[in-house]
C-alpha positions as CSV (number, residue, x, y, z in Angstrom):
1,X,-137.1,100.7,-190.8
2,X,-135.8,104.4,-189.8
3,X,-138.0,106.1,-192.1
4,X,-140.7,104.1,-190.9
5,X,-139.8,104.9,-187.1
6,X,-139.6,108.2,-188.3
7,X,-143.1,108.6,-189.9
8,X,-145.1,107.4,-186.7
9,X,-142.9,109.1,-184.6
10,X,-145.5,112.3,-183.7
11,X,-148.3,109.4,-183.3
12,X,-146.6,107.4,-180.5
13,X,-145.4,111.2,-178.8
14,X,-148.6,112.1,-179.1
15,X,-150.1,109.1,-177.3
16,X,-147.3,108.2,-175.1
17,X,-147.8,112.7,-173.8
18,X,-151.4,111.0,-172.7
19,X,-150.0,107.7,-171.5
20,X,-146.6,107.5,-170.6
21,X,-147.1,104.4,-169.1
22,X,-148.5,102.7,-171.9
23,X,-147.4,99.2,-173.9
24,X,-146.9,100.4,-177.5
25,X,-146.5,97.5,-179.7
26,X,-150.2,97.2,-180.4
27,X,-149.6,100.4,-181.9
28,X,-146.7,99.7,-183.9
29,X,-147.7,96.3,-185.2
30,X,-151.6,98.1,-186.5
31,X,-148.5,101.1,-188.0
32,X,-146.6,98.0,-189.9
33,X,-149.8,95.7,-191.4
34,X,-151.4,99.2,-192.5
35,X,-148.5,100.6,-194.1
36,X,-147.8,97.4,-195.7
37,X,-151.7,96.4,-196.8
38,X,-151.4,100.5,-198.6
39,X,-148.0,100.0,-199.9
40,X,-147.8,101.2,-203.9
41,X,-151.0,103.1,-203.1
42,X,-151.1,107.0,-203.4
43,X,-153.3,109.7,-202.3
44,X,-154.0,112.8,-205.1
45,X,-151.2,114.6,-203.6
46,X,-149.0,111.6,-205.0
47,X,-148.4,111.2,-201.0
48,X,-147.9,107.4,-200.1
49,X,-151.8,106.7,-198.9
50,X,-150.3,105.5,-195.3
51,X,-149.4,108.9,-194.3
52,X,-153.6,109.5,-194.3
53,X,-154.5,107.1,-191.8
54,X,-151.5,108.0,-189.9
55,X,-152.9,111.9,-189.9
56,X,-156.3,110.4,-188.6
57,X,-154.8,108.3,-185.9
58,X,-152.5,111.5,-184.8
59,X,-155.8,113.6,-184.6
60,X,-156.9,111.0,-182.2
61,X,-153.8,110.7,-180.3
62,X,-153.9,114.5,-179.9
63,X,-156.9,114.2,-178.4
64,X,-156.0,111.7,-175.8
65,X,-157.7,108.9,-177.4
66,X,-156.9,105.1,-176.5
67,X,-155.0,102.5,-178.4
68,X,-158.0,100.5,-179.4
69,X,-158.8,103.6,-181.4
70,X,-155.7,104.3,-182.7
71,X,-155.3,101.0,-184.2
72,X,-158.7,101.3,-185.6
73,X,-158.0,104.2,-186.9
74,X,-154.3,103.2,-188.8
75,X,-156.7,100.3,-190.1
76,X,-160.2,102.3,-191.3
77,X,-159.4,101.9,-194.6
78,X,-157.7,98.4,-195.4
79,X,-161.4,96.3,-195.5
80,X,-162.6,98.8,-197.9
81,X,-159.3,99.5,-199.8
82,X,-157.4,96.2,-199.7
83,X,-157.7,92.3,-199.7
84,X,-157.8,92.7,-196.0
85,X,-160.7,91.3,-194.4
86,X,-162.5,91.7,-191.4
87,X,-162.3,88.6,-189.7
88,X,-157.9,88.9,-190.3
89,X,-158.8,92.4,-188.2
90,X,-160.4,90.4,-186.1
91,X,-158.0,87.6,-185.8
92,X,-155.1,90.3,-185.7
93,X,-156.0,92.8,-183.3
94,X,-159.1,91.5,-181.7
95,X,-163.1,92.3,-182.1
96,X,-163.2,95.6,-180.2
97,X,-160.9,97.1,-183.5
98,X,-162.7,95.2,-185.7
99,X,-166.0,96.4,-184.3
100,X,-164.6,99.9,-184.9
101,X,-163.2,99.5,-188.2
102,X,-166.3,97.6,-189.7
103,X,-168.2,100.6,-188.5
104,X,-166.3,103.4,-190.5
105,X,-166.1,101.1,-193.6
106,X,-168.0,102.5,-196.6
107,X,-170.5,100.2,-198.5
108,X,-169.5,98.7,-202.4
109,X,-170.8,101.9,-204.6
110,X,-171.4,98.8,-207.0
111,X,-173.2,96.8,-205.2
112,X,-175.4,99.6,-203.5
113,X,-175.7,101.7,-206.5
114,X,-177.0,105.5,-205.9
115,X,-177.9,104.3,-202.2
116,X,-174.8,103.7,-201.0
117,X,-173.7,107.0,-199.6
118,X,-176.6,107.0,-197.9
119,X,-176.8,103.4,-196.2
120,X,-173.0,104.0,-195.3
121,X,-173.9,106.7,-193.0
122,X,-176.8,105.2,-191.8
123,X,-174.4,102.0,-191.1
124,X,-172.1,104.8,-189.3
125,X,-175.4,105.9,-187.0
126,X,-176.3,102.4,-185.9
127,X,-172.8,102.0,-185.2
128,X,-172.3,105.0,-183.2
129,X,-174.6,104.0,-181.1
130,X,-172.9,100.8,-180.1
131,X,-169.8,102.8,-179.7
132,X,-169.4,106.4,-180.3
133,X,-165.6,106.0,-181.4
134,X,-166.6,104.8,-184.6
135,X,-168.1,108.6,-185.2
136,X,-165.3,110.0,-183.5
137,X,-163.1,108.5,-185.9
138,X,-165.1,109.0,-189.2
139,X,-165.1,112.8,-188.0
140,X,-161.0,112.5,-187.7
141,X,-161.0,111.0,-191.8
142,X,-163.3,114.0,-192.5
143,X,-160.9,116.3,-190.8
144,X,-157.7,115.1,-192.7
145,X,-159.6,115.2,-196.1
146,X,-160.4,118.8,-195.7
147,X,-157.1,119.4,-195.0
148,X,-155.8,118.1,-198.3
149,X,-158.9,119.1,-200.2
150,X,-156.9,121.3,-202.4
151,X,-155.3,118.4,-204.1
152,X,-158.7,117.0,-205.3
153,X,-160.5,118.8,-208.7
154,X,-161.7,121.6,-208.1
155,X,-165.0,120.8,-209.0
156,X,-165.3,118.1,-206.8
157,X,-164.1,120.6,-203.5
158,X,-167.1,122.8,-203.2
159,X,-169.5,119.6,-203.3
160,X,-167.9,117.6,-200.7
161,X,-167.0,120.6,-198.3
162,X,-170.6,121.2,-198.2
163,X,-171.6,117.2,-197.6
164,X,-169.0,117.8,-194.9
165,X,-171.0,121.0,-193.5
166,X,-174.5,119.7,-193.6
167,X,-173.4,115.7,-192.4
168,X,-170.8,115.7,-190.8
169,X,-170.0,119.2,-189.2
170,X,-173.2,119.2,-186.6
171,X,-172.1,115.9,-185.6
172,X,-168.9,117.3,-184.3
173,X,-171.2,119.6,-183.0
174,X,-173.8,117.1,-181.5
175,X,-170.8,115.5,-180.0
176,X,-169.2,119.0,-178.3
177,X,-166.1,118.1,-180.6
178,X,-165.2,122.1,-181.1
179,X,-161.6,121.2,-181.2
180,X,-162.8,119.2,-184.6
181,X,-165.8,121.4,-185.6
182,X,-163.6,124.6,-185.6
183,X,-161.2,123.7,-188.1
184,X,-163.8,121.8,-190.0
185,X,-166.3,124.7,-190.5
186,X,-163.2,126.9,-192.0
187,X,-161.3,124.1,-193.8
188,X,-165.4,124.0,-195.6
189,X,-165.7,127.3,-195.3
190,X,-162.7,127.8,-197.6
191,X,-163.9,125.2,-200.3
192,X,-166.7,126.3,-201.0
193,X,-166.0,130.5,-200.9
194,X,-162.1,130.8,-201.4
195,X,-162.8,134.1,-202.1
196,X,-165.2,135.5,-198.8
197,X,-162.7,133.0,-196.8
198,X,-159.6,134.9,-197.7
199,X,-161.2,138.1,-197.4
200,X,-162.1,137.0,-193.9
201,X,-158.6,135.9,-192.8
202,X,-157.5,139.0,-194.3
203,X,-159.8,141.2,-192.5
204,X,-159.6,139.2,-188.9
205,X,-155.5,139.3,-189.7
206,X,-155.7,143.3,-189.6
207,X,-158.0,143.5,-186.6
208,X,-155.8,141.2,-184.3
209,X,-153.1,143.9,-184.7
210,X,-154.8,146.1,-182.4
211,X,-155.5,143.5,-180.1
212,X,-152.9,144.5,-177.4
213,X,-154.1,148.2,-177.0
214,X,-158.0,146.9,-177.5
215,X,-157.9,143.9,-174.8
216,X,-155.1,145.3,-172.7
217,X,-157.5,148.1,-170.5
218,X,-160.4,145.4,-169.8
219,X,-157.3,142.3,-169.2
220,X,-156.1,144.7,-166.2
221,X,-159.5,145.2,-164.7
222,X,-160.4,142.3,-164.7
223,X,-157.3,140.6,-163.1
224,X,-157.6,143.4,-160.5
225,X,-160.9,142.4,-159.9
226,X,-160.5,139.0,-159.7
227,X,-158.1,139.4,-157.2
228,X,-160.0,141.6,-154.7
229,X,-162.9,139.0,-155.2
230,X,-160.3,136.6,-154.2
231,X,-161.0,134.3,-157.5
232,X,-157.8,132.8,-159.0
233,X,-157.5,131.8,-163.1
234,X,-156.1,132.7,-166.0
235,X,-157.7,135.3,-168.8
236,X,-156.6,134.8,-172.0
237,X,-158.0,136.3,-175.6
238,X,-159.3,133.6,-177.6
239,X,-159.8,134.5,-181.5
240,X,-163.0,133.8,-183.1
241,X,-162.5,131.1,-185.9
242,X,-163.1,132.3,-189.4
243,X,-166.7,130.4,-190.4
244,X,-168.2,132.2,-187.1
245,X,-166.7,135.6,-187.9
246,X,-168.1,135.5,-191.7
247,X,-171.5,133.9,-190.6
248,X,-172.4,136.6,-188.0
249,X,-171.6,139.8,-189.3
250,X,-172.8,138.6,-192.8
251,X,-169.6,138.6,-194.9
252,X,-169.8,142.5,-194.1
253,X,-166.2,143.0,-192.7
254,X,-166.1,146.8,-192.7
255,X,-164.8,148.6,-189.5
256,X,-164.0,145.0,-188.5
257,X,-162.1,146.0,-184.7
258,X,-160.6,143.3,-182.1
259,X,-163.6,143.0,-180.2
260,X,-165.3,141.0,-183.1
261,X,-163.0,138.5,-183.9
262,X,-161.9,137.4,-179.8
263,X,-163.3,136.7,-177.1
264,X,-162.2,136.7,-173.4
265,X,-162.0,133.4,-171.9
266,X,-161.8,133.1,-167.9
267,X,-161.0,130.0,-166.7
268,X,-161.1,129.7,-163.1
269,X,-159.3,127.5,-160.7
270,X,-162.1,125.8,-158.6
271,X,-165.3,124.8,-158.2
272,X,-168.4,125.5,-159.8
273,X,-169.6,128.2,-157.4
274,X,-166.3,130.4,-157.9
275,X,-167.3,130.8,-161.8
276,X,-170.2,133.0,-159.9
277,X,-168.0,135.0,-158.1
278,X,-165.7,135.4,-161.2
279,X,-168.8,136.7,-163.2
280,X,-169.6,138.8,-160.3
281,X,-165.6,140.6,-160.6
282,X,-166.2,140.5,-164.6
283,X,-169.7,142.9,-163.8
284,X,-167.7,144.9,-161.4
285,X,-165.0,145.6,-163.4
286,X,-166.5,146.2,-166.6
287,X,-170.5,147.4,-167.5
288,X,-172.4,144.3,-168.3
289,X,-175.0,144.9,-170.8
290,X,-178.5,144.0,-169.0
291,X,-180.3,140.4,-170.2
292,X,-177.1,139.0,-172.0
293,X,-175.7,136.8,-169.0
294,X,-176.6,132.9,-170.3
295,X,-176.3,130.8,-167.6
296,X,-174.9,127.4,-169.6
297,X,-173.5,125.7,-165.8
298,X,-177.2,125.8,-164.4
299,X,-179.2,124.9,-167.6
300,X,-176.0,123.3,-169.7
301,X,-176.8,123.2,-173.9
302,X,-178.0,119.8,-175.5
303,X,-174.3,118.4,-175.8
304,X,-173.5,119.0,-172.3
305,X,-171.4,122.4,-172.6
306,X,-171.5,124.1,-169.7
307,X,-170.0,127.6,-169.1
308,X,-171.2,131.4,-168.5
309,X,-171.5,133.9,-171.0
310,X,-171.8,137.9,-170.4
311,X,-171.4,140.5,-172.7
312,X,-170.2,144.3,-171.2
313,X,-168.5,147.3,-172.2
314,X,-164.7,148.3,-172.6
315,X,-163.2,151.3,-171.2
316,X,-163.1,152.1,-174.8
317,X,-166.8,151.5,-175.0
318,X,-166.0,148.5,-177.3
319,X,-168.7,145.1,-176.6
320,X,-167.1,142.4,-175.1
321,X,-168.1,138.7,-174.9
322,X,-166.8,137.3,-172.4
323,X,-166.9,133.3,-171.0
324,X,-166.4,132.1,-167.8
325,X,-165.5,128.0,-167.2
326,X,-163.9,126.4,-164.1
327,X,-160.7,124.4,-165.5
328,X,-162.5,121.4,-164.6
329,X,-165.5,122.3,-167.0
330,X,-162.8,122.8,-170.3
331,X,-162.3,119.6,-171.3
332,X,-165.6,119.0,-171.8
333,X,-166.2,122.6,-173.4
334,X,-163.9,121.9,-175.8
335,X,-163.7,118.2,-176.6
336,X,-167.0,116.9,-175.3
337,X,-168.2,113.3,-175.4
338,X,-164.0,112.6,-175.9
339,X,-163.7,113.9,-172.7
340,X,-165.8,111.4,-171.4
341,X,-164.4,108.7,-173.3
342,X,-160.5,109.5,-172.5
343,X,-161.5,109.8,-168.6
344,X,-163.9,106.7,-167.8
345,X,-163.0,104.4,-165.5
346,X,-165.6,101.7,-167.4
347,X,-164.1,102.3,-170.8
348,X,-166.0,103.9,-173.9
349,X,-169.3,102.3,-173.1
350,X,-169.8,103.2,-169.9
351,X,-168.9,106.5,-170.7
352,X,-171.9,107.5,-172.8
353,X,-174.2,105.4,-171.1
354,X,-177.8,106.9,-170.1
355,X,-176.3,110.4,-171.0
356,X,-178.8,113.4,-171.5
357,X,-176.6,115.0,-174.2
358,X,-177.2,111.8,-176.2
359,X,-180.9,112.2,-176.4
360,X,-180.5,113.6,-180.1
361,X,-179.2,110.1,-181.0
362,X,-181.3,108.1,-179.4
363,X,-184.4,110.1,-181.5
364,X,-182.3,109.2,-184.6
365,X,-182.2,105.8,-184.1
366,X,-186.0,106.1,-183.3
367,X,-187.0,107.0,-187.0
368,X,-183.7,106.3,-189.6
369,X,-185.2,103.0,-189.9
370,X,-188.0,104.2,-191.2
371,X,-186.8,106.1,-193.6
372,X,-185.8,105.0,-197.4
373,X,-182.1,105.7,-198.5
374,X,-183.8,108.4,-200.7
375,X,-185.1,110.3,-197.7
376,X,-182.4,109.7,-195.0
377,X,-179.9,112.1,-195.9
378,X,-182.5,115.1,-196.6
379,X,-184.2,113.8,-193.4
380,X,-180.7,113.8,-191.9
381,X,-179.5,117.1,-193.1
382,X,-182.9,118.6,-191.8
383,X,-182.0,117.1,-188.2
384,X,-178.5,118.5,-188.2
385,X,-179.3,121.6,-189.3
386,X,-177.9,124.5,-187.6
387,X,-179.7,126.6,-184.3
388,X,-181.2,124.4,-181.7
389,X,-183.9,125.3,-178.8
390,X,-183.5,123.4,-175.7
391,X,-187.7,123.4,-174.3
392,X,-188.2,121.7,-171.4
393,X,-191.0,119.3,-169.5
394,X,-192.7,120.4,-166.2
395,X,-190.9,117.6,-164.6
396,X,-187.3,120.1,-165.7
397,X,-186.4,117.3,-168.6
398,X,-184.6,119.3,-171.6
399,X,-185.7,118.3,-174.6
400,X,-183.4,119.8,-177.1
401,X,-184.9,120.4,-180.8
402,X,-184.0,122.4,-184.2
403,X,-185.0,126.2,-184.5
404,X,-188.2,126.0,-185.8
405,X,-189.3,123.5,-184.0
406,X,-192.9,123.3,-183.0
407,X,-195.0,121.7,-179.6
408,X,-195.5,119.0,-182.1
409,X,-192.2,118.4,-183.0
410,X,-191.9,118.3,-178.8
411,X,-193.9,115.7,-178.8
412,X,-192.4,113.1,-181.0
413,X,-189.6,113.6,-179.2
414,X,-190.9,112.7,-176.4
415,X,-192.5,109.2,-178.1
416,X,-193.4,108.4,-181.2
417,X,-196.9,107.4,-179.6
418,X,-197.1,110.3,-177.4
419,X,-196.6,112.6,-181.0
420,X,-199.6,110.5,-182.6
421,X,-202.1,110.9,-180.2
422,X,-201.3,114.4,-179.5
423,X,-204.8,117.2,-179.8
424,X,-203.1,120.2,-178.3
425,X,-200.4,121.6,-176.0
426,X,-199.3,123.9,-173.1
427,X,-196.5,126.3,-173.5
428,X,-195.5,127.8,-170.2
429,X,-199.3,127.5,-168.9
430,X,-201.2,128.5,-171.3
431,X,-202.8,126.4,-174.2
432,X,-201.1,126.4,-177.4
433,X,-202.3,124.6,-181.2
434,X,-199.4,122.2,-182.3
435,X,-198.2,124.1,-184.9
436,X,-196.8,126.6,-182.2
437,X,-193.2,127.4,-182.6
438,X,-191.1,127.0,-179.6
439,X,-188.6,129.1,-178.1
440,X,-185.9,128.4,-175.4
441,X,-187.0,127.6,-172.2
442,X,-190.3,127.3,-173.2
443,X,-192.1,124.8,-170.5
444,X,-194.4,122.7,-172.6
445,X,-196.6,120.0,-171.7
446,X,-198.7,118.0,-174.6
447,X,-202.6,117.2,-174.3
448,X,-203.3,113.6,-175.7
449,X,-206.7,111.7,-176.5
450,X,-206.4,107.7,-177.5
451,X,-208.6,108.2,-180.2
452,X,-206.2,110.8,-182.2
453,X,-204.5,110.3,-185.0
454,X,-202.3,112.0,-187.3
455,X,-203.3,114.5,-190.5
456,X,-202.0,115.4,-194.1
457,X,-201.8,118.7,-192.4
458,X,-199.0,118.2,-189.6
459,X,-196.7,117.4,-192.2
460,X,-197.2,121.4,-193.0
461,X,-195.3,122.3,-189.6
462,X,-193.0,119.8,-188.4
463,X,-189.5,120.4,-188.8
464,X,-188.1,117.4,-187.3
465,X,-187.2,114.1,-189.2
466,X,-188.5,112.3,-186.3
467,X,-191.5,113.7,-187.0
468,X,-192.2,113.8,-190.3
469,X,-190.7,110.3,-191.2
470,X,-193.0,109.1,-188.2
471,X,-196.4,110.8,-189.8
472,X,-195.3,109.7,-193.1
473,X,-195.2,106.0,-191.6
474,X,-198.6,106.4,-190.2
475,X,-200.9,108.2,-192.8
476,X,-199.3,105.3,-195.3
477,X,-200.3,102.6,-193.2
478,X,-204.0,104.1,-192.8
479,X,-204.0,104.8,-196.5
480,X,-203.1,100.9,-196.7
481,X,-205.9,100.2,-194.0
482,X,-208.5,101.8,-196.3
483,X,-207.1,100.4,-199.9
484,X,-207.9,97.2,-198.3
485,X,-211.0,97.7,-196.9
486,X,-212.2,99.4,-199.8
487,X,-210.8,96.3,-201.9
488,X,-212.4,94.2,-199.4
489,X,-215.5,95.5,-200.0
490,X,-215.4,95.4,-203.6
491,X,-214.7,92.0,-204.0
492,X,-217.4,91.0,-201.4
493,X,-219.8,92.4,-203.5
494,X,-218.8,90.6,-207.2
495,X,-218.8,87.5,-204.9
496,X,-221.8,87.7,-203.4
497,X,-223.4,87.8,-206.9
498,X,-221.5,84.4,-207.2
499,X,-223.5,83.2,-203.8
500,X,-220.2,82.9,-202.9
501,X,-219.2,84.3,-199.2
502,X,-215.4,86.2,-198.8
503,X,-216.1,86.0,-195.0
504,X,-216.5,82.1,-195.4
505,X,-213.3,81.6,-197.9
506,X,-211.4,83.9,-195.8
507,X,-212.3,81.5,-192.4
508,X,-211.2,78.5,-195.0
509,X,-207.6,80.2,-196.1
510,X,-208.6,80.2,-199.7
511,X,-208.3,83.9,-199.8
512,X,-204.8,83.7,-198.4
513,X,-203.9,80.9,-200.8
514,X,-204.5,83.3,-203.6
515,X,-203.2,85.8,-202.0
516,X,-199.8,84.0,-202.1
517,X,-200.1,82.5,-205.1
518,X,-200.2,86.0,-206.8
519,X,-197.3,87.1,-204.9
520,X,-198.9,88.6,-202.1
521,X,-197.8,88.2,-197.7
522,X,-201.2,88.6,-196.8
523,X,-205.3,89.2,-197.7
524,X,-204.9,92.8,-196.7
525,X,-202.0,93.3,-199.2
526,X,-204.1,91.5,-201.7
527,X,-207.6,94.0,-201.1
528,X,-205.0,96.8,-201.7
529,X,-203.5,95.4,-204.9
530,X,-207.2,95.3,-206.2
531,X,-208.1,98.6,-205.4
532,X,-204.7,99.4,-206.8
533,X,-206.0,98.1,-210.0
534,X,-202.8,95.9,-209.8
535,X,-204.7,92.5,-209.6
536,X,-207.7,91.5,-211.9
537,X,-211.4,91.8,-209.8
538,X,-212.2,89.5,-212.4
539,X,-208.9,87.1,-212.2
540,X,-209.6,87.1,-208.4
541,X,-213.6,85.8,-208.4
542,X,-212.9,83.4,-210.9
543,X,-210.1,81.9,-208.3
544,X,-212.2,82.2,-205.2
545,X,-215.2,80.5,-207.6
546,X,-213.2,78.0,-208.5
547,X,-211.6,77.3,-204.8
């Protein structure tokens, strides 16, 4: 029993730190029927298997998480690893956990064969959007399995880091969950190049040496500054993490100095107006390069992060990034849709309810049931993928897209009927053919006419999955139109030689009746089978003879 009170321990400090007030013993009763449901089981570190969901659950305690999730968490793996069933969840700790739990809980590999990897996320999505703790706590199981990664074979490391990176990583992202995508992006980063990762740490190790006599000139400007603007906060020098470093100077780590591995984080105490005047003091203080101010509190970026950025010059001469948040805004910054979550009076639901930064999910519920398990998860990994442009509408709604994305792309996101009957667009007033790439801030309003329809050709310069899975749908539904109607026809004419009229048998359900009897839901799928050459012209007039 102590060793037990002494493993879950950091879990019920780490929740009790974000509720003191807080009943516990839903907590400790989901501890005691996962650790015994696990018990005898190991993980590849020859770890008892417990002390994994424990590590998920204190990830989400850490974050300020609620008990619900907690439990949900200690339990995400007994349905799928154990004689545990759902409905005992249920029965045990109520439907909202079981809700949660069923929603992280992979497929059977055997029963789902090659699709099952891909069905399970798309299970995770359609949960998600039900309740976004079941993605927040499938990110947390990522999280802990990166961290022990090096206890898997090694060739089994590089291949799941980068699942993690292309899947899993831009939800974290999606989701403004930097606290996770962070640590994720290096824990991958290291898996898959142990070498350029080390070298890295190495390299950002040496330059954070000189950080005092780098950061200590501008740090004393800019407090004075701050003062005699009469703007109170704290600046502190924030390190780059190791996957951002590597990705933006190339892997090229000579002459690495302080300046490009930190930052300067401001975070001021007040309102939104005050992070104005703080960027005014940072300008005063220090030379701000011209046209690299971003202004993420007026416009904020798809997943609601809102702060400003500036870039200027060191008394050394050195480029500085700096970013400026009220304290208010760095919850959010850092934790995102948790945030939310953790501070809503409503509970989870009503936290995410109607949100703009949401939009992204929304458009992938739109199309992932159109999409076969084969294309999901490249249509997925093409949705996720790294670099977004936020365009906008001339009524000032974002619409936030991959890089890349074209006034077409725009356009399915604003409907999937708006996309098919689109002819043309306007980009910041002037016309523009669909196949125009988009850039931020680009205003862009879409020309329609009812009579258009999609081509072969716009798969050739859509980028989105909502998109393409979308025209996909469409062009193989009008190739089904015309397989029918050229069936149709053909049949009608070895008919008519009979004197017998497919109009006429049609009005009398004879055609349907042979439709059905050869396996078919319907005349139309039946005139496509023929023209197919999947059903017998010959087999079918004898039947509609014979009717």
């Amino acid at each position: 029993m102590n060793e037990a009170c002494s493993a879950v321990a950091p879990l019920l400090a780490a929740h009790r730190s974000a509720y003191p007030a807080l009943d516990l013993s839903a907590l400790l009763r989901g501890y005691a029927v996962a650790e015994r449901l696990h018990r005898g089981q190991l993980r590849k570190s020859g770890a008892p298997y417990i002390t994994h969901p424990l590590a998920v659950a204190t990830i989400l305690a850490e974050m300020g998480l609620d008990t619900t999730t907690l439990v949900a968490a200690l339990l995400h793996d007994t349905v799928e690893d154990t004689p545990y069933t759902l409905g005992e969840v249920r029965a045990d700790f109520g439907a909202e956990v079981a809700v949660l739990v069923d929603g992280v809980t992979k497929l059977d590999g055997e029963r789902w064969g090659e699709r099952a990897e891909a069905e399970t996320l798309r299970k995770i999505v359609l949960a998600a959007a039900a309740d976004l703790r079941v993605l927040v706590i499938k990110l947390a199981d990522r999280l802990h399995n990166l961290r022990t990664l090096r206890f898997q074979p090694e060739h089994k490391r590089a291949r799941y880091a980068q699942a993690s990176q292309e899947l899993l990583v831009p939800f974290a992202e999606r989701l403004g969950l930097r606290v996770l995508k962070r640590e994720m992006d290096d824990l991958c980063f290291a898996a898959r190049a142990p070498a350029a990762h080390a070298a890295t740490a190495r390299a950002v190790r040496a330059a954070l040496r000189d950080a005092d006599a780098a950061f200590g000139p501008p740090l004393r400007r800019l407090r004075d500054a701050l003062v005699e603007h009469g703007v109170t906060g704290r600046v502190q020098v924030r390190p780059r993490h190791l996957h951002a470093v590597h990705r933006e100077l190339g892997g090229d780590l000579t002459g690495l100095r302080p300046n490009h591995v930190a930052r300067l984080l401001l975070l001021v105490d007040g309102a939104e107006q005050d992070c104005y005047i703080a960027l005014g003091a940072v300008h005063a203080a220090l030379h701000p390069i011209p046209g690299r101010v971003k202004d993420y509190i007026a416009l904020p970026k798809y997943n609601m992060y809102r702060s400003l950025h500036t870039r200027v010059i060191s008394p050394d001469g050195d480029l500085l990034d700096v970013i400026i948040r009220s304290r208010g805004m760095h919850p959010m910054a850092e934790e995102g849709i948790v945030a939310h979550i953790r501070d809503a009076s409503g509970g989870a639901a009503a936290a995410v309810t109607g949100r703009r930064d949401l939009a992204w999910l929304s458009r992938l519920l739109a199309w992932q049931s159109d999409a076969p398990s084969a294309e999901f998860l490249d249509s997925l990994r093409a949705d996720l993928a790294s670099g977004t442009v936020a365009a906008l509408t001339p009524a000032g709604e974002i619409v936030t897209l991959p890089a890349g994305a074209t006034a077409l792309d725009f356009a399915y996101a604003l409907s999937p009927a708006t996309g098919d009957r689109s002819v043309g667009a306007v980009v910041n007033g002037r016309l523009a053919p669909l196949s125009a790439v988009l850039r931020g801030g680009n205003v862009v309003e879409i020309l329609t006419d009812p009579a258009a329809t999609p081509s072969e050709d716009w798969l050739r310069f859509t980028v989105t999955a909502q998109a393409r899975v979308r025209i996909r749908r469409r062009l193989a539904h009008r190739r089904a139109e015309e397989a029918a109607a050229a069936g149709r026809r053909r049949l009608a004419r070895a008919l008519a030689h009979c004197r017998v009229d497919l109009l006429a048998a049609e009005a009398r359900g004879e055609s349907l009746a042979v439709a059905r009897a050869l396996g078919h839901p319907g005349v139309d799928d039946l005139y496509a089978a023929l023209s197919a050459g999947s059903v017998s012209l010959h087999d079918l007039v004898a039947r509609l003879t014979r009717a």
